[in-house]
C-alpha positions as CSV (number, residue, x, y, z in Angstrom):
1,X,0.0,0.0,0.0
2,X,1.4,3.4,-0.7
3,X,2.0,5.7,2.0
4,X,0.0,8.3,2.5
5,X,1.7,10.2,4.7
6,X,4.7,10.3,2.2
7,X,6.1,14.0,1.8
8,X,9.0,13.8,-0.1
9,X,9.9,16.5,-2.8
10,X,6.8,18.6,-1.8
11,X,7.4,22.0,-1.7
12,X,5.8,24.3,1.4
13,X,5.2,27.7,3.1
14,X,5.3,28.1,6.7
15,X,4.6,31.9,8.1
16,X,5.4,32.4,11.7
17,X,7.9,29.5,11.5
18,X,10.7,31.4,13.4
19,X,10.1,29.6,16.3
20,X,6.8,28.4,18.7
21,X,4.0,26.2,17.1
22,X,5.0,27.8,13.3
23,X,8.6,26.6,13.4
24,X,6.9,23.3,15.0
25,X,5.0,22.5,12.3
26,X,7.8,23.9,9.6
27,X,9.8,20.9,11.4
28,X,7.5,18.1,11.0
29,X,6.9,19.3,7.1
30,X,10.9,19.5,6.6
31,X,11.4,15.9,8.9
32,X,8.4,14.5,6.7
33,X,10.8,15.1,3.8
34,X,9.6,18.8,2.2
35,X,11.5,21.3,0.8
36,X,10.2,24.3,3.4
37,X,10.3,28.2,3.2
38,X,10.1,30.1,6.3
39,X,8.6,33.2,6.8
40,X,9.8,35.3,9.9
41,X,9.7,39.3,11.0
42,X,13.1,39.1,12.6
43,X,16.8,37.9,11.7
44,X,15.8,34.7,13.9
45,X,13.9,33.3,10.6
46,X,17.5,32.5,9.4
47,X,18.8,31.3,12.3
48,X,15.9,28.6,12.7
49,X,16.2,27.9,8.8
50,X,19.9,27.1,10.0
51,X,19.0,24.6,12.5
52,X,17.1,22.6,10.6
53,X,19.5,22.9,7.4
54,X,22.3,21.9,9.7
55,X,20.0,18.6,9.8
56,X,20.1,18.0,6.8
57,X,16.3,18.8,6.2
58,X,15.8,21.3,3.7
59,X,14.7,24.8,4.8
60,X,15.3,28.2,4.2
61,X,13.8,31.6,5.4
62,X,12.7,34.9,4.3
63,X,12.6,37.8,6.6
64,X,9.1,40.0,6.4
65,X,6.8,42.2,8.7
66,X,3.9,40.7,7.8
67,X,1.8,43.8,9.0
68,X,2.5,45.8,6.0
69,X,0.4,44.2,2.9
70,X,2.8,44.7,0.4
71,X,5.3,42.4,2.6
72,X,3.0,39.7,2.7
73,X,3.4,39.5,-1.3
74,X,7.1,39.9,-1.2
75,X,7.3,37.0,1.0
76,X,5.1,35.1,-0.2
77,X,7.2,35.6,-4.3
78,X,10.5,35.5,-2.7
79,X,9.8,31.9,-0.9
80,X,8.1,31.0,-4.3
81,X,11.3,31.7,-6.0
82,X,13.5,29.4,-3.3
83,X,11.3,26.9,-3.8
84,X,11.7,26.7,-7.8
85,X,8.4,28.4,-8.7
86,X,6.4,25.5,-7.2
87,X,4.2,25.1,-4.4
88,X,2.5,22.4,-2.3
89,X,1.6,22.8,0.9
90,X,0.6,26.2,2.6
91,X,0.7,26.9,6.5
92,X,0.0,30.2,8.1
93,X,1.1,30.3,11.7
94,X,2.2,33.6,11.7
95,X,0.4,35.4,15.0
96,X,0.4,38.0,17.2
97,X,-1.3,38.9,20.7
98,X,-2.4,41.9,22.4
99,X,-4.2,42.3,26.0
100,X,-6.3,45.2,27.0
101,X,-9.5,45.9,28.6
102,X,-11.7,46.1,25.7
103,X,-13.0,49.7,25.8
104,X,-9.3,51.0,26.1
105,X,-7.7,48.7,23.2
106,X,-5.7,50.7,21.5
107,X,-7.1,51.1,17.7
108,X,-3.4,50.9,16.1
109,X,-2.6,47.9,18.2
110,X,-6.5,46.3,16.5
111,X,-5.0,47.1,13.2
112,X,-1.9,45.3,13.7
113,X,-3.4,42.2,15.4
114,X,-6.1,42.0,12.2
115,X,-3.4,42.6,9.8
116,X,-1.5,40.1,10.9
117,X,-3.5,37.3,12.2
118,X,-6.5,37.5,9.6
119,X,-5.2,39.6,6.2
120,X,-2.2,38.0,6.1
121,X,-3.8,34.6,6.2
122,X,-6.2,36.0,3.4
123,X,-3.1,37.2,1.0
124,X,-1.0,33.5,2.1
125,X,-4.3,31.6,0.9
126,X,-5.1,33.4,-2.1
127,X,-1.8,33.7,-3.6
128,X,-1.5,29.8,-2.3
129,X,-4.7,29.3,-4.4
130,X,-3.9,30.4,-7.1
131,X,-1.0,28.6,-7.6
132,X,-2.4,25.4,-6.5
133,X,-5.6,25.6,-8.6
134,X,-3.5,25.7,-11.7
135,X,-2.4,21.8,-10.3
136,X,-5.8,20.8,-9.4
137,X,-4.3,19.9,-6.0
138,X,-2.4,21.5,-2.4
139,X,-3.1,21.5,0.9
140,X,-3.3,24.7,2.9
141,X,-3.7,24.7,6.7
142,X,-4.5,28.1,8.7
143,X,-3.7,28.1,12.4
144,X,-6.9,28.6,14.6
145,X,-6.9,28.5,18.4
146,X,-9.4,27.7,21.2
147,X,-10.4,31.6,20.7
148,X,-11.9,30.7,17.8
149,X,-14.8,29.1,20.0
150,X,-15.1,30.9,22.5
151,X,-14.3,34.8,23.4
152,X,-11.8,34.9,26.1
153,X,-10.9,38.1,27.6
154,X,-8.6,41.3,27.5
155,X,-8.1,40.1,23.3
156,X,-11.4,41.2,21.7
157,X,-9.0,41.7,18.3
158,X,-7.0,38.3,18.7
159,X,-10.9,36.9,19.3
160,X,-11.8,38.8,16.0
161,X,-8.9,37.9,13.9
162,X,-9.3,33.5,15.4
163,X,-12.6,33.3,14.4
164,X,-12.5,34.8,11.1
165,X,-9.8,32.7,10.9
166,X,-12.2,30.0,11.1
167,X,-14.9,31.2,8.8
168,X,-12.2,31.8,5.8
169,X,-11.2,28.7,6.3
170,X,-14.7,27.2,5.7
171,X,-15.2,30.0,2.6
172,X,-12.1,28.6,1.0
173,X,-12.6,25.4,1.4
174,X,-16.6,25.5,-0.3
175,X,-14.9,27.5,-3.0
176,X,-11.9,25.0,-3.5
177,X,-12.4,21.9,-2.7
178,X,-13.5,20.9,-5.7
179,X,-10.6,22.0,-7.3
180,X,-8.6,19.5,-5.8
181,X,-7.5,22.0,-2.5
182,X,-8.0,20.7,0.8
183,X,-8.6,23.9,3.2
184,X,-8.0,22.9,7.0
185,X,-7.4,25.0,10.0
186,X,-5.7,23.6,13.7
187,X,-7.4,25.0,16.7
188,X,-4.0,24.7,19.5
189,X,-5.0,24.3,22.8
190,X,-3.1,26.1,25.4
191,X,0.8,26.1,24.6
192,X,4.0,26.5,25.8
193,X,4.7,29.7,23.6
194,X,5.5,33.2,23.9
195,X,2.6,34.7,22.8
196,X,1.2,33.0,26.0
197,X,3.5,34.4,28.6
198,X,1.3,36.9,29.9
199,X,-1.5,34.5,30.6
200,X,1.2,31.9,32.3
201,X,2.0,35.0,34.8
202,X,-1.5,34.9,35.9
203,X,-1.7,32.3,38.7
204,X,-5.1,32.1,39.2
205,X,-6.0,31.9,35.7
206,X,-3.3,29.2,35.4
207,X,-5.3,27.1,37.8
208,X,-8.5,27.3,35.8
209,X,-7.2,26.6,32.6
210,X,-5.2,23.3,34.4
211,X,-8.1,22.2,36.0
212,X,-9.6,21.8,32.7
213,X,-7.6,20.5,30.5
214,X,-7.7,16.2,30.6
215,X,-5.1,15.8,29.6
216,X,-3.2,17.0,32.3
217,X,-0.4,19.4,30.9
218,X,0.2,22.0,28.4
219,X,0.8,21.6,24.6
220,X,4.1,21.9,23.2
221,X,5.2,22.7,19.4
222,X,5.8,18.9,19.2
223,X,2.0,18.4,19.7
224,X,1.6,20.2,16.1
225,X,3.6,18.0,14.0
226,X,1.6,14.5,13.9
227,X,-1.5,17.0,12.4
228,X,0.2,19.1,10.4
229,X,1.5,16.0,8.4
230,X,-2.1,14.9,8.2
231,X,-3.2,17.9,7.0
232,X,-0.5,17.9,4.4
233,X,-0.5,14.7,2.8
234,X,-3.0,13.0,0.7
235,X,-4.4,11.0,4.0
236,X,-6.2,14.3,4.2
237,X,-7.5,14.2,1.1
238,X,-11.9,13.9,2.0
239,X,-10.9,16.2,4.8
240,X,-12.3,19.6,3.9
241,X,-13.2,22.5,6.0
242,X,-12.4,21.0,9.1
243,X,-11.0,22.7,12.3
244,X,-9.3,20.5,14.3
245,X,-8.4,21.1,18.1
246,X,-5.5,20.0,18.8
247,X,-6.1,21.1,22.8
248,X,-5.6,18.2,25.3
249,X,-9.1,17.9,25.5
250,X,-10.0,21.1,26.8
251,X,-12.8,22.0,24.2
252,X,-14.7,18.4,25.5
253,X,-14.7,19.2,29.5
C-alpha cells in the first residue's frame, strides 16, 4: 500500500515559523521530507532555517513584517522563488497577541493584530490558491486557536482575527475543494509559547485553565507535527473545512 503520509519532494510555506507552534510545524513538514520556506519578521527566521539545514532537512527563510500588505506579497514571491516556482503545501502560523481591557484597546494595536492574524492569512491563501488551482491539488492549513470558539478576555481583536480565521477557512474550502484543494485550520489548545507568557504570569488563571484540561499538561510545538503532516498529505485528502483542536481535551470538559 502506498503511504499516504509520504512527503518527499513537496514544496511548502510556513509563516510564523521562526520559532513556537509555526517553526513546530515547519519541522515536522521538513522531517516529513519537504522542501520548506520560512517566513519570519526578525533575523531569527535565518537562524531557525539554520537549524534545521544543519540537519540535513531542507529549509530556508525569508525575513518579512507581515503587518504591512505589500510584505505579505514579497514574501510570499521570494519563498516562491527558493522553492523553484512550485508550491504544495501552505501553512499560516504567523500570529500575534495583544491584552487590554476592551473599551481602552488601543485602535493601532486592533490594526496590527487584524493585519497580521486575519489579512495575512487571506493574502498566504489566495496567492496559495492560485498557484495550486493551476495543479488541481495543495493543501493549505491556517492556524486557529481555542479563541476561535469561544471569546476569552482582555483580546477582543486576537478573538476577532481567530474566528475569522475559522470562517475563511470554511469560505475557501466551499470555493476550493472541488478543485482539488484541501482547506484545514488547527485549533491549538493552550501552549507553551511566547505569545502565551502573559497568561502563564496569571496564577489564578493558570489554575482554571489546568483544572480543565484532561489531559493533564500543556501543549508543546511537538504536539503540532503529527496533524500538520495529516493535513498535508494525501491522507487528508476527503478532509475539507475541518478545524481541528489539537487542545488536550479542553474543548470536551
Amino acid at each position: 500500500m502506498r503511504n499516504l503520509f509520504d512527503l518527499k519532494g513537496k514544496k511548502a510555506i510556513v509563516t510564523g515559523g521562526t520559532k513556537g507552534l509555526g517553526y513546530g510545524m515547519a519541522e515536522a513538514l521538513a522531517e516529513a521530507g519537504c522542501d520548506v520556506v520560512i517566513i519570519g519578521s526578525s533575523d531569527g527566521v535565518y537562524e531557525s532555517a539554520k537549524n534545521l539545514a544543519d540537519r540535513g532537512l531542507s529549509c530556508k527563510g525569508v525575513k518579512a513584517n507581515l503587518i504591512e500588505r505589500e510584505e505579505n506579497y514579497r514574501a510570499f514571491n521570494e519563498a516562491l522563488e527558493l522553492l523553484g516556482g512550485d508550491l504544495d503545501i501552505m501553512a499560516t502560523a504567523a500570529g500575534i497577541q495583544r491584552r487590554h481591557p476592551a473599551e481602552e484597546f488601543p485602535m493601532d494595536e486592533w490594526d496590527e493584530v487584524i493585519n497580521i492574524n486575519l489579512n495575512s492569512v487571506w493574502i498566504m491563501c489566495q496567492e496559495a490558491g492560485k498557484i495550486m488551482i493551476k495543479k488541481n491539488k495543495g493543501k493549505i492549513i491556517n492556524v486557529a486557536s481555542m479563541i476561535s470558539f469561544f471569546g476569552g478576555q482582555t483580546i477582543p481583536a486576537y478573538a476577532a482575527s481567530k474566528g475569522g480565521v475559522v470562517q475563511l477557512t470554511k469560505a475557501l474550502s466551499n470555493d476550493w475543494a472541488g478543485k482539488g484543494i484541501n482547506v484545514n485550520a488547527i485549533a491549538p489548545g493552550y501552549m507553551k509559547t511566547d505569545l502565551n507568557t502573559a497568561l502563564v504570569a496569571n496564577e489564578e488563571r493558570m489554575a482554571q485553565i489546568n483544572a480543565r484540561i484532561p489531559a493533564g499538561r500543556w501543549g508543546t510545538p511537538d504536539d503540532m507535527k503529527g496533524i500538520t503532516v495529516f493535513l498535508a498529505s494525501d491522507a487528508s485528502d476527503y478532509v475539507c473545512g475541518a478545524v481541528i483542536p489539537v487542545d488536550g481535551g479542553y474543548l470536551v470538559k
